[in-house]
C-alpha atoms as an extended CHARMM CRD file, in Angstrom:
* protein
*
       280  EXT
         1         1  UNK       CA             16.4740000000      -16.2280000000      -10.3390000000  PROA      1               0.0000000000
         2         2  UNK       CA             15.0140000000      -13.1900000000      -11.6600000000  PROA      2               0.0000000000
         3         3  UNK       CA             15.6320000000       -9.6860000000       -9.7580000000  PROA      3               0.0000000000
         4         4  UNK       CA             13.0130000000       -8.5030000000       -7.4390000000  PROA      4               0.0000000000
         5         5  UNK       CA             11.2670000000       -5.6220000000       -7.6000000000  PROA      5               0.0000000000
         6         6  UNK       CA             11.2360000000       -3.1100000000       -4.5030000000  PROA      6               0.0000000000
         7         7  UNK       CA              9.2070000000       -0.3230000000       -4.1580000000  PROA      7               0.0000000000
         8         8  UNK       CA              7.9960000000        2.7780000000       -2.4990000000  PROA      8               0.0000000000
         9         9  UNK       CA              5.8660000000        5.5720000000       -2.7000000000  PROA      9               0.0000000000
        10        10  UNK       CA              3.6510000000        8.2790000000       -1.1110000000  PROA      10              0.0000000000
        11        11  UNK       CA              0.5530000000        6.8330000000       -2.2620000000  PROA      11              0.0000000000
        12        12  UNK       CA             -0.7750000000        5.1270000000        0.4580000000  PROA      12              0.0000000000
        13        13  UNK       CA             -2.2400000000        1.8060000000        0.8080000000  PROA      13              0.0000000000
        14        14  UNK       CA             -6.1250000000        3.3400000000        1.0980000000  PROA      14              0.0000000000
        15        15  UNK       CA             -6.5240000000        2.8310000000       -2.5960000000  PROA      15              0.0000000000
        16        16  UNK       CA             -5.7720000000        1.2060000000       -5.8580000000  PROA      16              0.0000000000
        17        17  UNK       CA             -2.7580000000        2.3510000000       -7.3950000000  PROA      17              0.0000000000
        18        18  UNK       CA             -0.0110000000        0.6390000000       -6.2070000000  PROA      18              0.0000000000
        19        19  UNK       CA             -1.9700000000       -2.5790000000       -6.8390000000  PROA      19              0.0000000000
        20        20  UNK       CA             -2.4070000000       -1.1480000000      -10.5240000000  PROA      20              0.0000000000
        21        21  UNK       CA              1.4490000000       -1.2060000000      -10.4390000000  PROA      21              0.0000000000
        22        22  UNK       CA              1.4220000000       -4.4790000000       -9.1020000000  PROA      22              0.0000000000
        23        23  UNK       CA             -0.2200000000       -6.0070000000      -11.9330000000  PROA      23              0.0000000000
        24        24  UNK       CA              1.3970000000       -3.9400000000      -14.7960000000  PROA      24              0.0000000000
        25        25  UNK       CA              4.5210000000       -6.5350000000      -13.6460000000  PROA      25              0.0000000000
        26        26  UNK       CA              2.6610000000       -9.5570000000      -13.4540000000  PROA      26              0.0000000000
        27        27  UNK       CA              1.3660000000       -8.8210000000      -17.2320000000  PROA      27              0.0000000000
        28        28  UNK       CA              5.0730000000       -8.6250000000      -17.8500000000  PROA      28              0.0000000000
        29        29  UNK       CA              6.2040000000      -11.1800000000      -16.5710000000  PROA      29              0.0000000000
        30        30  UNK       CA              4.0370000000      -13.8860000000      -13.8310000000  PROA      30              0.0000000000
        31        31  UNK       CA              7.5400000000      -15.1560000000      -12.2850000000  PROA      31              0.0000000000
        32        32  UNK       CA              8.4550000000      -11.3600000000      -10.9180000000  PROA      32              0.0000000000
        33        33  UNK       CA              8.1440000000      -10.7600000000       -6.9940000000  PROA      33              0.0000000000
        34        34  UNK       CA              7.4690000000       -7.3510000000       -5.6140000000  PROA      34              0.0000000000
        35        35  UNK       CA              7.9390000000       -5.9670000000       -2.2400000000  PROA      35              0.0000000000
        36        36  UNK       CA              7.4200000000       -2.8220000000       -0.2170000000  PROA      36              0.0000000000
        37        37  UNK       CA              9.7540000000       -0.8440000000        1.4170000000  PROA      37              0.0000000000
        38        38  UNK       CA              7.1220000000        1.6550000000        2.1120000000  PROA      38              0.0000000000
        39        39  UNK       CA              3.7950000000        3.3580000000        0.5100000000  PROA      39              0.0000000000
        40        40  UNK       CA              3.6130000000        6.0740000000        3.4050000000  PROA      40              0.0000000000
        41        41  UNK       CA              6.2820000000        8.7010000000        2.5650000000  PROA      41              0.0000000000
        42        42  UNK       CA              5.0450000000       12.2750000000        3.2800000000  PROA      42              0.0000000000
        43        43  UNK       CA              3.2600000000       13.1700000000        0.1550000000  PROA      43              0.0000000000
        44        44  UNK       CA              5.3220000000       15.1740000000       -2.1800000000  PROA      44              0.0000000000
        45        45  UNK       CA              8.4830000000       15.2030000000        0.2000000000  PROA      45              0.0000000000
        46        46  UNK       CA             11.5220000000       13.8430000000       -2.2180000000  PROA      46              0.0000000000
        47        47  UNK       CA             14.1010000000       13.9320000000        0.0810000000  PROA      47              0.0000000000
        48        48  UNK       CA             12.3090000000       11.5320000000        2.1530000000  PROA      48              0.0000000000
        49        49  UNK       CA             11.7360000000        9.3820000000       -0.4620000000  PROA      49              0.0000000000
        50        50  UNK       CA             15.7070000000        9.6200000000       -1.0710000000  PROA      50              0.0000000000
        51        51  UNK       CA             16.4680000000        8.6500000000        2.4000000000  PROA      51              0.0000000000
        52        52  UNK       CA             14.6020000000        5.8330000000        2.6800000000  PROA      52              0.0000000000
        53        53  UNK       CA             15.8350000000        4.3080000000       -0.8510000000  PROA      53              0.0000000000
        54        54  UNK       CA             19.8770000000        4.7250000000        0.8110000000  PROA      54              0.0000000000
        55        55  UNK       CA             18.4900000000        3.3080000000        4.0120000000  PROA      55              0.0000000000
        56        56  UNK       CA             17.1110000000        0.1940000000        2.2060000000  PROA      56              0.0000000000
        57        57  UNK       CA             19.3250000000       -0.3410000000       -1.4960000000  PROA      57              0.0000000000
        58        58  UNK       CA             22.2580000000       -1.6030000000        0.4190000000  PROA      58              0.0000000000
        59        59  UNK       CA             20.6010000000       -4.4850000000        2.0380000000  PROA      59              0.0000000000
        60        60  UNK       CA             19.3740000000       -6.1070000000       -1.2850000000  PROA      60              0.0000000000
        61        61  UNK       CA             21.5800000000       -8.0940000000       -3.9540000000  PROA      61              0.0000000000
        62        62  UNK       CA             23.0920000000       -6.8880000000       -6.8110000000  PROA      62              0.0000000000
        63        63  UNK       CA             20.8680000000       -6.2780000000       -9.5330000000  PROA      63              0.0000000000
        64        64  UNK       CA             17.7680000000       -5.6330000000       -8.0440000000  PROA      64              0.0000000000
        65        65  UNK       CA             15.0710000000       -2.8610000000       -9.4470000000  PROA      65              0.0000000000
        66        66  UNK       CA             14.0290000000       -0.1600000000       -6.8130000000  PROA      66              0.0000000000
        67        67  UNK       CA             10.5210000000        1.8250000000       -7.9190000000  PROA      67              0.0000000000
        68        68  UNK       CA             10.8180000000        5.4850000000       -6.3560000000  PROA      68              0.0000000000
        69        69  UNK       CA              7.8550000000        7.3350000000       -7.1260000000  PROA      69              0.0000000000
        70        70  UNK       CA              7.3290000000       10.6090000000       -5.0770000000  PROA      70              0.0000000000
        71        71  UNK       CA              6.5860000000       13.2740000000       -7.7980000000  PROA      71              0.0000000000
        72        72  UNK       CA              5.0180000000       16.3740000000       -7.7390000000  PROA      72              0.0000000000
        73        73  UNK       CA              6.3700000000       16.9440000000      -11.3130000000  PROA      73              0.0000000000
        74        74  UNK       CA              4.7470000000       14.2690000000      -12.9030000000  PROA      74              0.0000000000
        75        75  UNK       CA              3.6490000000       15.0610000000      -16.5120000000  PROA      75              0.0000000000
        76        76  UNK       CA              5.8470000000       17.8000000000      -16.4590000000  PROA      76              0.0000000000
        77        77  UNK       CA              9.0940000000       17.6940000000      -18.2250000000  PROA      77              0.0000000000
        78        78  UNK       CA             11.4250000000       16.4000000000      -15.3930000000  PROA      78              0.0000000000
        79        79  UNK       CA             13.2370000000       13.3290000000      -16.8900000000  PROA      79              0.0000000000
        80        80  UNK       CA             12.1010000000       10.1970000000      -15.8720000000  PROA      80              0.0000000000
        81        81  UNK       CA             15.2640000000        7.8530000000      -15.3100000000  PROA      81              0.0000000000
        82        82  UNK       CA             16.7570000000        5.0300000000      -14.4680000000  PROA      82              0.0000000000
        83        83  UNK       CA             20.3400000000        5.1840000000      -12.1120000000  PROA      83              0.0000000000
        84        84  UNK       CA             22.5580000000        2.2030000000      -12.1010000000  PROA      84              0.0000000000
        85        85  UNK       CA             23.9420000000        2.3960000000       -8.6720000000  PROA      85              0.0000000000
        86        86  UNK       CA             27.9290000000        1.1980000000       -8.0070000000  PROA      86              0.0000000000
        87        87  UNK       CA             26.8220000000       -1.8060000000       -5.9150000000  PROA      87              0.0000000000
        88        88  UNK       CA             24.8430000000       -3.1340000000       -9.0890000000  PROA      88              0.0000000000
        89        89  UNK       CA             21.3530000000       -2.2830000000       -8.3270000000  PROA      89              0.0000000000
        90        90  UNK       CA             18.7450000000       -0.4450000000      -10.4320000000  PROA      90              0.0000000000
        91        91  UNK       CA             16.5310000000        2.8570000000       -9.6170000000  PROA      91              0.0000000000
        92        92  UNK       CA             13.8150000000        3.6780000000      -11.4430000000  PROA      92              0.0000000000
        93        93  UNK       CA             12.1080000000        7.4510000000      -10.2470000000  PROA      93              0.0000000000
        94        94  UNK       CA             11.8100000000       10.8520000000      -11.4440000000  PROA      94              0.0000000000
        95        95  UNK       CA             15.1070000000       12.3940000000      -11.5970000000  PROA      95              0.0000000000
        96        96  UNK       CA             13.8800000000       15.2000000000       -9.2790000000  PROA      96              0.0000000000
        97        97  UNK       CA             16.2290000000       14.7090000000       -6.3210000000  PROA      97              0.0000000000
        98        98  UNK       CA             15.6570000000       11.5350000000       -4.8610000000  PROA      98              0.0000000000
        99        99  UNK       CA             18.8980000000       10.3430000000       -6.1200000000  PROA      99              0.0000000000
       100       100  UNK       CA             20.1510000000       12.3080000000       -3.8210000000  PROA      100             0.0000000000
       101       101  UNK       CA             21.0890000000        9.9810000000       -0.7340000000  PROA      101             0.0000000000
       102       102  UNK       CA             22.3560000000        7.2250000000       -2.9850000000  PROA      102             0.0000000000
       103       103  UNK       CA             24.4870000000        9.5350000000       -5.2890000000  PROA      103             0.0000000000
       104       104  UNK       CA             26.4960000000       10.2320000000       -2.0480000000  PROA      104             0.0000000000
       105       105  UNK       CA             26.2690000000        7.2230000000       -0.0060000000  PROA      105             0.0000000000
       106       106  UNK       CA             26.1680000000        4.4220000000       -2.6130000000  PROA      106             0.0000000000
       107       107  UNK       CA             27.5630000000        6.4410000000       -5.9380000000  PROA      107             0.0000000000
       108       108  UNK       CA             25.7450000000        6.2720000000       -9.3580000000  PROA      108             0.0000000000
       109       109  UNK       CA             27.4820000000        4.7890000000      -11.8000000000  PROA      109             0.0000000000
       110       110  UNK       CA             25.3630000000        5.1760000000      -15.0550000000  PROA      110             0.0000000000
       111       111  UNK       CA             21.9880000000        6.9550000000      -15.6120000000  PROA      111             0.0000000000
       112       112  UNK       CA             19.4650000000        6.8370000000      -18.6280000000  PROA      112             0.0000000000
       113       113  UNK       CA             16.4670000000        8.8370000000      -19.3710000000  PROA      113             0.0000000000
       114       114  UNK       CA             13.0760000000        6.1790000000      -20.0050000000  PROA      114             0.0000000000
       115       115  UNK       CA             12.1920000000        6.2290000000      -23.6960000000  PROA      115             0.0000000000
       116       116  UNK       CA              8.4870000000        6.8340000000      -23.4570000000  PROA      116             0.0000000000
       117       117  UNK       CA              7.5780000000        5.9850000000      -26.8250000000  PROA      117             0.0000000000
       118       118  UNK       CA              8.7300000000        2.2930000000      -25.9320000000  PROA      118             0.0000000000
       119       119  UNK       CA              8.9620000000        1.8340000000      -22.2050000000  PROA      119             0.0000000000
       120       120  UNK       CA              5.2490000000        2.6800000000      -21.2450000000  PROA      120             0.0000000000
       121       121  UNK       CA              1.7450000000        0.4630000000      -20.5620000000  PROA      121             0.0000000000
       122       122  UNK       CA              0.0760000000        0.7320000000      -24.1210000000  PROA      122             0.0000000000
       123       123  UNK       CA             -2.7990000000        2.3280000000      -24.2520000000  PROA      123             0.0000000000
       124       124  UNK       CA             -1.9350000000        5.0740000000      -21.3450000000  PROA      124             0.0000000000
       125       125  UNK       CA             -0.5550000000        7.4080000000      -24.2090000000  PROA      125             0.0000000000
       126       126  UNK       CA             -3.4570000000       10.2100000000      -22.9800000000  PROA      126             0.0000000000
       127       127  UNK       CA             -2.7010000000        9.7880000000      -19.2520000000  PROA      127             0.0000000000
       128       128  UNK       CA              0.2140000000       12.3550000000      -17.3660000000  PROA      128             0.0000000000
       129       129  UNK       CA             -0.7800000000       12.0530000000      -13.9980000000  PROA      129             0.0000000000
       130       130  UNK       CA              0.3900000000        8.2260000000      -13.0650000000  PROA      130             0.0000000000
       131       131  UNK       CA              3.6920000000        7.7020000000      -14.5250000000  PROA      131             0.0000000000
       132       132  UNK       CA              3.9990000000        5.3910000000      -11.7130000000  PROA      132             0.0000000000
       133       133  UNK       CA              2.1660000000        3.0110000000      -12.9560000000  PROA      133             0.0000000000
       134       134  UNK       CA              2.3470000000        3.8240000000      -16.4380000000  PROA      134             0.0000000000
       135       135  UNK       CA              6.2180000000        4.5340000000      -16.9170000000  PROA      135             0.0000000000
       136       136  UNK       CA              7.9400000000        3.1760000000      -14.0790000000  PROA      136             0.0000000000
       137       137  UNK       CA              6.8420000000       -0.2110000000      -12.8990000000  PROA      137             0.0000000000
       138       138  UNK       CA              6.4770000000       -1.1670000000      -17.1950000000  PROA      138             0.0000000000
       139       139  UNK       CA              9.5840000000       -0.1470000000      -17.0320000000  PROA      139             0.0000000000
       140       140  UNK       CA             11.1050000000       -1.4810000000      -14.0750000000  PROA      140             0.0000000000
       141       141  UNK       CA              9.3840000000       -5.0030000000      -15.2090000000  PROA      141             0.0000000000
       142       142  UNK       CA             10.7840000000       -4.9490000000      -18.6920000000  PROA      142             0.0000000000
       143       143  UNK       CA             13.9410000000       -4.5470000000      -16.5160000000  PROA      143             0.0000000000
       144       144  UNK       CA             14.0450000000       -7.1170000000      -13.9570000000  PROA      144             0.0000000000
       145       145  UNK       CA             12.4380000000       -9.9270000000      -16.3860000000  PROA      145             0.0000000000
       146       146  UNK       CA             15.3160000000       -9.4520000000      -19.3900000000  PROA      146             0.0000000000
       147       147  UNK       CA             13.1060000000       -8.0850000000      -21.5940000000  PROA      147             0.0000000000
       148       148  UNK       CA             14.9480000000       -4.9370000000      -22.1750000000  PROA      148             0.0000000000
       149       149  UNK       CA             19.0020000000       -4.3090000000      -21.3960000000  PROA      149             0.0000000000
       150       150  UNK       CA             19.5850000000       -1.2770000000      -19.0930000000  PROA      150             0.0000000000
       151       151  UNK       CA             20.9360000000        0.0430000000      -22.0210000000  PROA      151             0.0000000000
       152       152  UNK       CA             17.7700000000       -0.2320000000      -23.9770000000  PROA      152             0.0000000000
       153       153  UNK       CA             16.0070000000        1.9310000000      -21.4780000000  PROA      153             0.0000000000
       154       154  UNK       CA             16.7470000000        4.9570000000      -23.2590000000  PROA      154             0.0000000000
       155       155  UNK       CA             19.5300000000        7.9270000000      -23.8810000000  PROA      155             0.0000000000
       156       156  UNK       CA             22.5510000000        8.0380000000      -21.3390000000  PROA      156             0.0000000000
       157       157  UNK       CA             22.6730000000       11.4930000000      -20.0010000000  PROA      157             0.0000000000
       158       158  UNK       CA             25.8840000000       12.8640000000      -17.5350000000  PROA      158             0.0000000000
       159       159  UNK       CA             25.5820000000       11.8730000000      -14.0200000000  PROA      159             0.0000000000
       160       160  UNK       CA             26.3920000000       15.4440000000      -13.1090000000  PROA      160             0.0000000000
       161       161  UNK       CA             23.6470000000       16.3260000000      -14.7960000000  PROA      161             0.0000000000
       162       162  UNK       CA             21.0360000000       14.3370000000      -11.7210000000  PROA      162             0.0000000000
       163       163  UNK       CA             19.2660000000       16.8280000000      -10.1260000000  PROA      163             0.0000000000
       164       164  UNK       CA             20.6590000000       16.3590000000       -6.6330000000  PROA      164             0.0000000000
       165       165  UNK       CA             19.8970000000       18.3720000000       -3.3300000000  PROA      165             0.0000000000
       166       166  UNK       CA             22.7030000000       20.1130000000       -1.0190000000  PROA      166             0.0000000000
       167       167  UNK       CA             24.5280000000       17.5990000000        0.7790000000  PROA      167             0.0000000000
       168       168  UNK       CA             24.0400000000       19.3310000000        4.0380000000  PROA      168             0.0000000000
       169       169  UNK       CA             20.3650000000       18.0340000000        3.8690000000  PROA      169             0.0000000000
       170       170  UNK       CA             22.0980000000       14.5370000000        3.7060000000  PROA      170             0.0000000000
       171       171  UNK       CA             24.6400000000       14.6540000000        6.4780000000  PROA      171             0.0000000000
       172       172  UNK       CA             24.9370000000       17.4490000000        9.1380000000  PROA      172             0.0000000000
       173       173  UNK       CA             28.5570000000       19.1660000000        8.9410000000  PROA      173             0.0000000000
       174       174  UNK       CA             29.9810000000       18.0410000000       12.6340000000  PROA      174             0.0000000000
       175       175  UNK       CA             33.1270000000       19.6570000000       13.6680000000  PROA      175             0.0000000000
       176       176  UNK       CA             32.4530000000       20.6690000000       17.0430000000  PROA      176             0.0000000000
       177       177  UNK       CA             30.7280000000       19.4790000000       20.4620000000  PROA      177             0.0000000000
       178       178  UNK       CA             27.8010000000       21.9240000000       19.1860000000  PROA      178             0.0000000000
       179       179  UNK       CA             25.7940000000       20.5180000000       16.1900000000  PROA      179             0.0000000000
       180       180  UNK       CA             22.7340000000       21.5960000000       13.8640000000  PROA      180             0.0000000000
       181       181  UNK       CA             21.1480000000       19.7150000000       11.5020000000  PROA      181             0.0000000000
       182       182  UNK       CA             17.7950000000       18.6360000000       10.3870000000  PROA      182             0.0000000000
       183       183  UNK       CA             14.8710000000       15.8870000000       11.2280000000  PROA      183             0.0000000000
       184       184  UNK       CA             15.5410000000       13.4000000000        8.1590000000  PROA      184             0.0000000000
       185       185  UNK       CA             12.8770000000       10.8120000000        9.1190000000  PROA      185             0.0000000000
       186       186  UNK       CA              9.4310000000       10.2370000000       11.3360000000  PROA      186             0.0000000000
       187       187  UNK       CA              8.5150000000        6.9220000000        9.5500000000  PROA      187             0.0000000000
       188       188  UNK       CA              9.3940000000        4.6810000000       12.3260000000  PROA      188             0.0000000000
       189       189  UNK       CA              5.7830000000        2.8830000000       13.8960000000  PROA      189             0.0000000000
       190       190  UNK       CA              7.1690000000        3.5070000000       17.1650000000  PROA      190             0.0000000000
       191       191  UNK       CA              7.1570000000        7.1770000000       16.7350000000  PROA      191             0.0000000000
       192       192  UNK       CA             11.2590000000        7.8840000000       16.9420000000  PROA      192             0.0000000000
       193       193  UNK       CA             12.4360000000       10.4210000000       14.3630000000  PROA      193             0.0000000000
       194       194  UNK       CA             16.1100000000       10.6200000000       12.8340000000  PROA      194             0.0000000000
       195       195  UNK       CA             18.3990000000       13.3010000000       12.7010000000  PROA      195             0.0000000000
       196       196  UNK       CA             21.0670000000       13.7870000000        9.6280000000  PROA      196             0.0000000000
       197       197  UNK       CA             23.8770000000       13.7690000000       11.9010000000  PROA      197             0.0000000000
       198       198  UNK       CA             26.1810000000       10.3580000000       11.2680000000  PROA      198             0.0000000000
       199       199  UNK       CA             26.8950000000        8.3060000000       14.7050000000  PROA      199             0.0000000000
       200       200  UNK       CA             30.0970000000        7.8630000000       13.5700000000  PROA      200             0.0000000000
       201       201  UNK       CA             30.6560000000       11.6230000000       13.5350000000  PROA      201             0.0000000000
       202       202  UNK       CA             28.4820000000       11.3680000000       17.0280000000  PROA      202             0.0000000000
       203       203  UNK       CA             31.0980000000       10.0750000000       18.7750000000  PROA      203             0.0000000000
       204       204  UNK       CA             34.3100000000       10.9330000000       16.9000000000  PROA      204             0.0000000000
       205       205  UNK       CA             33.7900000000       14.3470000000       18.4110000000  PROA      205             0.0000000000
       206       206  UNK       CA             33.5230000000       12.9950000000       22.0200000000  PROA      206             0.0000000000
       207       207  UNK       CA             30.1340000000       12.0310000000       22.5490000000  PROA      207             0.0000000000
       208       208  UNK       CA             29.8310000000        8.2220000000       24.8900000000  PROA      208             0.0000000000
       209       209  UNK       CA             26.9630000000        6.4380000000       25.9350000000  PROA      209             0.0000000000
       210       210  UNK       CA             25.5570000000        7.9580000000       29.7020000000  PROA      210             0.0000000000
       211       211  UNK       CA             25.7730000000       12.0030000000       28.6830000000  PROA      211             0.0000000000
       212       212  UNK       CA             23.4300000000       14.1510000000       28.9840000000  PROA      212             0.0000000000
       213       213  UNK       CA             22.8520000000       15.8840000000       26.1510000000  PROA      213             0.0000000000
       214       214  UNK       CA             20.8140000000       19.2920000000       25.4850000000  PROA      214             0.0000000000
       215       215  UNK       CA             18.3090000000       18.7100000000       22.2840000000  PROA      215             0.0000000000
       216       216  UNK       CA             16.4010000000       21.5040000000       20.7610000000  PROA      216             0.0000000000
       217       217  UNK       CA             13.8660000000       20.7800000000       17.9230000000  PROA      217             0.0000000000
       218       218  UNK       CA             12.4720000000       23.8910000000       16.1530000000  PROA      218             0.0000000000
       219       219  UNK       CA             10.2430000000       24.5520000000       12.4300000000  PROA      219             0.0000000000
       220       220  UNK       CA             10.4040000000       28.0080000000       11.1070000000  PROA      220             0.0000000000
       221       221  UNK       CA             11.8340000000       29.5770000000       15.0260000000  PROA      221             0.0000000000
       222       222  UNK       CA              9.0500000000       27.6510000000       17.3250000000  PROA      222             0.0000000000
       223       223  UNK       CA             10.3200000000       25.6630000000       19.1970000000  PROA      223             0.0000000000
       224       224  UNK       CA              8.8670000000       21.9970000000       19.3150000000  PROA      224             0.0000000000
       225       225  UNK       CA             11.1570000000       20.2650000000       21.7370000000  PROA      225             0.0000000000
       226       226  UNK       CA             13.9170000000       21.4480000000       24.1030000000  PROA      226             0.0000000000
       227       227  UNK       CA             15.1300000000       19.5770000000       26.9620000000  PROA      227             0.0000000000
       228       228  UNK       CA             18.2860000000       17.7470000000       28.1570000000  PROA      228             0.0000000000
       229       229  UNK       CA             18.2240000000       14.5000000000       27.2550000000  PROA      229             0.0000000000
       230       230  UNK       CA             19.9190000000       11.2710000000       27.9950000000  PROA      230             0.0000000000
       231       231  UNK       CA             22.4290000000        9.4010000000       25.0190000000  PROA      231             0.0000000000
       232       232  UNK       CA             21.8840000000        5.4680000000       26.0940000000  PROA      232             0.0000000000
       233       233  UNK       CA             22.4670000000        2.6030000000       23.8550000000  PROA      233             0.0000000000
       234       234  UNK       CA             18.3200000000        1.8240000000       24.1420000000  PROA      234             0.0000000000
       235       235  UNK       CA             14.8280000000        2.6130000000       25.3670000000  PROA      235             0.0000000000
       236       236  UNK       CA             15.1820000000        0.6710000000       28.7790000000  PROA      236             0.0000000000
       237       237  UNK       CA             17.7860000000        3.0380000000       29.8030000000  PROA      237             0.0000000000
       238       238  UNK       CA             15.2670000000        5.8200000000       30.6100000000  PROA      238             0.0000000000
       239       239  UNK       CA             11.9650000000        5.4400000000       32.8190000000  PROA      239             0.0000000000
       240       240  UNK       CA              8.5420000000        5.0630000000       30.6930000000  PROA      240             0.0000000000
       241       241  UNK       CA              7.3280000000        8.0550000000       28.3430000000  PROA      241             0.0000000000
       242       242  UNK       CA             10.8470000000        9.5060000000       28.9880000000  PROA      242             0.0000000000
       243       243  UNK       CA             13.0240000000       10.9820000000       25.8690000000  PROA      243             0.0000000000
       244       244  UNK       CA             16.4700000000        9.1010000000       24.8530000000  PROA      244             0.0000000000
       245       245  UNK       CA             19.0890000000        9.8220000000       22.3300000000  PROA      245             0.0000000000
       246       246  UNK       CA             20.3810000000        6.4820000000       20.8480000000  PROA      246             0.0000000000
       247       247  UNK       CA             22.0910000000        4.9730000000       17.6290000000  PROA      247             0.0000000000
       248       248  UNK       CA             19.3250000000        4.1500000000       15.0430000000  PROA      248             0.0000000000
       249       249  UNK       CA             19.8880000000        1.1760000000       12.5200000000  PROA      249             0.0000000000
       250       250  UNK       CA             20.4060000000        3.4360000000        9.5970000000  PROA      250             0.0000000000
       251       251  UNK       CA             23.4650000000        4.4700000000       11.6530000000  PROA      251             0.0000000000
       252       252  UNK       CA             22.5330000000        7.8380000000       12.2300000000  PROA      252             0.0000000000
       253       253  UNK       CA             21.3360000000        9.4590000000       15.6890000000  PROA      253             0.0000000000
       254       254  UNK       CA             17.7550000000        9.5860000000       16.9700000000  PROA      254             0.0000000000
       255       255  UNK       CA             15.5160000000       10.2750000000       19.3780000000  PROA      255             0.0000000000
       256       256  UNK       CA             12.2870000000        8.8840000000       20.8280000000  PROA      256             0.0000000000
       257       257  UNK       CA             10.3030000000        8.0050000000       24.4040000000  PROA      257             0.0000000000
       258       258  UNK       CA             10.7000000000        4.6540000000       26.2280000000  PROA      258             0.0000000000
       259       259  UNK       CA              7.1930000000        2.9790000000       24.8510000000  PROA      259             0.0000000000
       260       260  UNK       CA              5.4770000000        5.8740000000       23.2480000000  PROA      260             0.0000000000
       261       261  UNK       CA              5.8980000000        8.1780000000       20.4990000000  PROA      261             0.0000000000
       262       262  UNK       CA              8.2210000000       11.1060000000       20.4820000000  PROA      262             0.0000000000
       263       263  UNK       CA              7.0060000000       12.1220000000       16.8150000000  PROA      263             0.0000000000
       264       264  UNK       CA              3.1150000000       12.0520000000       18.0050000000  PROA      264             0.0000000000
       265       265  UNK       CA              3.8490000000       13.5500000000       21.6480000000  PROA      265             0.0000000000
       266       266  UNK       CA              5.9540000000       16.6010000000       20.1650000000  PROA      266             0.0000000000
       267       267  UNK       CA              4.0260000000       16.7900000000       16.8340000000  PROA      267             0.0000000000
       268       268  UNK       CA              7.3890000000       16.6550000000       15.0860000000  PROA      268             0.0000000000
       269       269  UNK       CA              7.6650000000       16.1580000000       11.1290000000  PROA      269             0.0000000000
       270       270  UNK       CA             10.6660000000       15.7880000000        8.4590000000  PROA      270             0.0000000000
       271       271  UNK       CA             12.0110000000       17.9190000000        6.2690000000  PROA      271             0.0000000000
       272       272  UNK       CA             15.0120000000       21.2290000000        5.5700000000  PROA      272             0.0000000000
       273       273  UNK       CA             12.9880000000       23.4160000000        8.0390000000  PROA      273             0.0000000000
       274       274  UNK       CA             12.7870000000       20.6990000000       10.7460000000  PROA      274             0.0000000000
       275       275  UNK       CA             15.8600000000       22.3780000000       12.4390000000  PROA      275             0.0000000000
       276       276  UNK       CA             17.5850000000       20.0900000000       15.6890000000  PROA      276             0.0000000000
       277       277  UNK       CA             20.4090000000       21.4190000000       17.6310000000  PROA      277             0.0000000000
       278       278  UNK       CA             22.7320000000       19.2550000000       20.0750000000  PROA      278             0.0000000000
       279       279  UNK       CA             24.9650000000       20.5430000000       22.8710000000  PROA      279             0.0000000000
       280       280  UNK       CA             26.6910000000       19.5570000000       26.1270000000  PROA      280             0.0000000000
């Protein structure tokens, strides 16, 4: 069976291009299956677009071809690349840090830079603004259906050369009861946002299921959210429209409101500025 092909982007669904992308592959090759991890990443926001490849790569096979394509340096001369990842999967973005969560959580073990002047759609030679379609799914295609070898993508280049962004932006530092770090997702439909601080490190440093905990959510010194706030294993633990910490399934901590939406309710977004702070 042929590798898949997964992908996201901050496109959006109200339009045509990721269908354009869509059928770039099945020129390709007819056999190859696509799927969506998501097309509703904040537009231009890469370190969203990293998070959400580290929260999805390790729940595919080996050998599968991810399609990251949240650039606002498209045309420009940021590389375009593919990363083979240590568990045997493929990436295929602009190497403009949404490597990021997987060169830390997953490892890289090999990247190439695309060879334009054989991995791209013929015929889009006079086009710089849709690489996505134009570079990276002819690419990832070629890819998945054998056509070319990873190593036929194009030059190797030193994995410590991948632009990557500070790992604090990844993983909060946690060393004591008190804790800052930042808002590192709002995509969930049911409105809970996710902090970068690790569950594990959660409750290694004495945190348990039934404390009250005080949570402060601030952008640029306004303050968004502060209150004290329950840390319950679910929603039903708290009364209706009420906040709750809890363990999200990317295993870091979050926070949302028993059957509504804390992102909506508290107009809270993602991102380095999106500053939380925990205490007892």
């Amino acid at each position: 069976m042929k590798p898949s092909i997964v992908w996201q982007t901050d496109f959006s669904l109200t339009w045509g291009a990721v269908n354009t992308m869509r059928g770039v592959v099945k020129q390709i090759d007819s056999e190859l299956e696509c799927f969506d991890i998501t097309h509703d990443i904040e537009q231009f926001n890469v370190l969203a677009a990293s998070r959400e490849l580290a929260f999805v790569v390790p729940f595919w096979p080996k050998g599968t071809v991810f399609v990251s394509v949240v650039d606002p340096g498209v045309g420009t001369k940021r590389k375009a690349c593919v990363a083979k990842l240590k568990d045997g999967n493929y990436v295929i973005t602009p190497d403009n840090g949404t490597l990021t969560h997987v060169y830390y959580e997953t490892g890289i073990e090999e990247v190439r830079e695309i060879d334009t002047t054989i991995n791209r759609y013929k015929g889009t030679e006079d086009v710089s603004v849709f690489h996505g379609r134009d570079i990276f799914a002819y690419t990832a295609a070629r890819l998945a259906s054998g056509i070319i070898s990873f190593e036929e993508v194009g030059p190797a280049y030193p994995v410590s050369e991948i632009i990557i962004e500070d790992y604090k932006y990844v993983k909060a530092t946690v060393t004591s009861i008190n804790i800052k770090g930042i808002v590192i997702s709002v995509l969930d439909p049911f409105g809970s946002i996710v902090f970068n601080i690790l569950t594990k490190d959660f409750i290694k440093i004495g945190y348990n299921h039934g404390d009250v905990v005080h949570v402060k959510i601030s952008h640029n010194d306004k303050v968004y959210f502060e209150e004290d706030v329950p840390y319950e294993k679910s929603f039903g633990y708290v009364d209706l429209n009420k906040p709750v910490l809890f363990n999200s399934s990317s295993n870091y901590i979050s926070i949302g409101l028993n059957q509504n939406s804390f992102r909506d309710t508290y107009h809270i977004k993602e991102g380095k500025d999106w500053v939380v702070e925990l205490s007892k």
